[in-house]
C-alpha positions in Angstrom: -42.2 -8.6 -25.2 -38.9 -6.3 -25.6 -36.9 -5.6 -22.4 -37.2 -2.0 -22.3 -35.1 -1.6 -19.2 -31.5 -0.5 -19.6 -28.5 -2.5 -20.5 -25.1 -2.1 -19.3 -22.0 -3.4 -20.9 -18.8 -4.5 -19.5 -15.6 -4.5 -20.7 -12.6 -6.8 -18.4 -9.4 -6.8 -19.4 -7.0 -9.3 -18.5 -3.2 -8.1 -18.0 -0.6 -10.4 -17.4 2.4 -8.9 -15.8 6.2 -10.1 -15.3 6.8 -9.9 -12.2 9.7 -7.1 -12.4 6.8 -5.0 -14.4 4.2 -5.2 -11.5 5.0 -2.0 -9.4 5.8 -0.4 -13.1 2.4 -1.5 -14.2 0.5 -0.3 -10.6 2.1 3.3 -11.0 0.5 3.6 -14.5 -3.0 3.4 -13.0 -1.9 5.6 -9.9 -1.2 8.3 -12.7 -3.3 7.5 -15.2 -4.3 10.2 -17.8 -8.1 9.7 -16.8 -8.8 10.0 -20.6 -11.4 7.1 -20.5 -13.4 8.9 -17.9 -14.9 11.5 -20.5 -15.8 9.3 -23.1 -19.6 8.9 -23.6 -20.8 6.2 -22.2 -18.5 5.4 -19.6 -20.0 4.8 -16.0 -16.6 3.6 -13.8 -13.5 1.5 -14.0 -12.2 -1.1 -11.6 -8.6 -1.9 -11.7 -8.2 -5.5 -9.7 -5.2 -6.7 -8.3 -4.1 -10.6 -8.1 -4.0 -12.1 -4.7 -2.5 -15.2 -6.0 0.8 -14.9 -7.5 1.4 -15.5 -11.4 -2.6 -14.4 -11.8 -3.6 -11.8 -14.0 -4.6 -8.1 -12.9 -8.2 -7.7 -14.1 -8.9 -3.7 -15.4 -12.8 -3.9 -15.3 -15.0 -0.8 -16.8 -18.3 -0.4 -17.1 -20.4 1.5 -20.4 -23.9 2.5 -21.1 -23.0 0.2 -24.2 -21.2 -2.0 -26.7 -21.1 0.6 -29.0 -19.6 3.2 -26.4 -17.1 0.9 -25.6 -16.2 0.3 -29.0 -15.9 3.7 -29.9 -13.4 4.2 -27.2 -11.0 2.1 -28.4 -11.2 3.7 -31.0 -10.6 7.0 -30.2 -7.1 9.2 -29.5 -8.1 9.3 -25.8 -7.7 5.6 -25.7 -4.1 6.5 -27.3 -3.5 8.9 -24.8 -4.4 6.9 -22.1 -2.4 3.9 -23.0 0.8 5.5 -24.3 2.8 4.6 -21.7 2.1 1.1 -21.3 2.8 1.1 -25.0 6.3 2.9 -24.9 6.7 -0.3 -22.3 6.2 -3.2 -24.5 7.8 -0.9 -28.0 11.1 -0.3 -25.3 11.5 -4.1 -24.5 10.5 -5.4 -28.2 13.3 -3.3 -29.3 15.9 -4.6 -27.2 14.7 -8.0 -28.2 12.8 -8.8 -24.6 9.4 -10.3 -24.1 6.9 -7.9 -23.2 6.6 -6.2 -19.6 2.7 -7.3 -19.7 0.3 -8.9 -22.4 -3.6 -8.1 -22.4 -6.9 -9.6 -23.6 -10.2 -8.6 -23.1 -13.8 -9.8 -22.9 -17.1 -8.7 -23.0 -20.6 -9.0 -21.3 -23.6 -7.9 -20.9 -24.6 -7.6 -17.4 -27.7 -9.4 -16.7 -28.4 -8.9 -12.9 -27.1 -6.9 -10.2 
């Protein structure tokens, strides 16, 4: 028998920050565009601050689905919405630094609430 009840999707996104970038990288969410929160599909994000030092900020949003999700990152609000961050890491590459912060996400289906 098929599940019929609803599934939610979950994107986390793992951002690792040098430590000089931190407060840089806070302020961007402070002002954020808000572009993510019209896409369809898209319930709520959580942005998650370390308590231990040297561990990664964890940017957590939730979708209706996969396929929302996907289409977001996708799309020229997810452009919008991370220009800034990516003038960062272009800005440092170009004078030959590491990147401010590095990211990688995973995904899950939430099974239980």
């Amino acid at each position: 028998m098929e599940d019929t009840k609803e599934k939610n999707f979950v994107a986390i996104n793992y951002i690792s920050c040098k430590d000089h970038y931190r407060e840089r990288f806070e302020e961007l969410f402070a002002t954020r565009a808000g572009a993510i929160d019209v896409m369809p599909g898209f319930k709520y994000m959580e942005v998650l601050r370390p308590m231990e030092e040297g561990d990664n900020y964890l940017i957590v949003s939730h979708w209706d689905s996969e396929d929302n999700f996907k289409t977001w990152t996708k799309s020229a609000e997810f452009i919008k919405g991370h220009i800034r961050g990516f003038e960062d890491i272009k800005i440092a590459k170009q004078k030959g630094e590491e990147p401010p912060m590095t990211s990688s996400f995973k995904t899950y289906e939430v099974i239980s609430r």
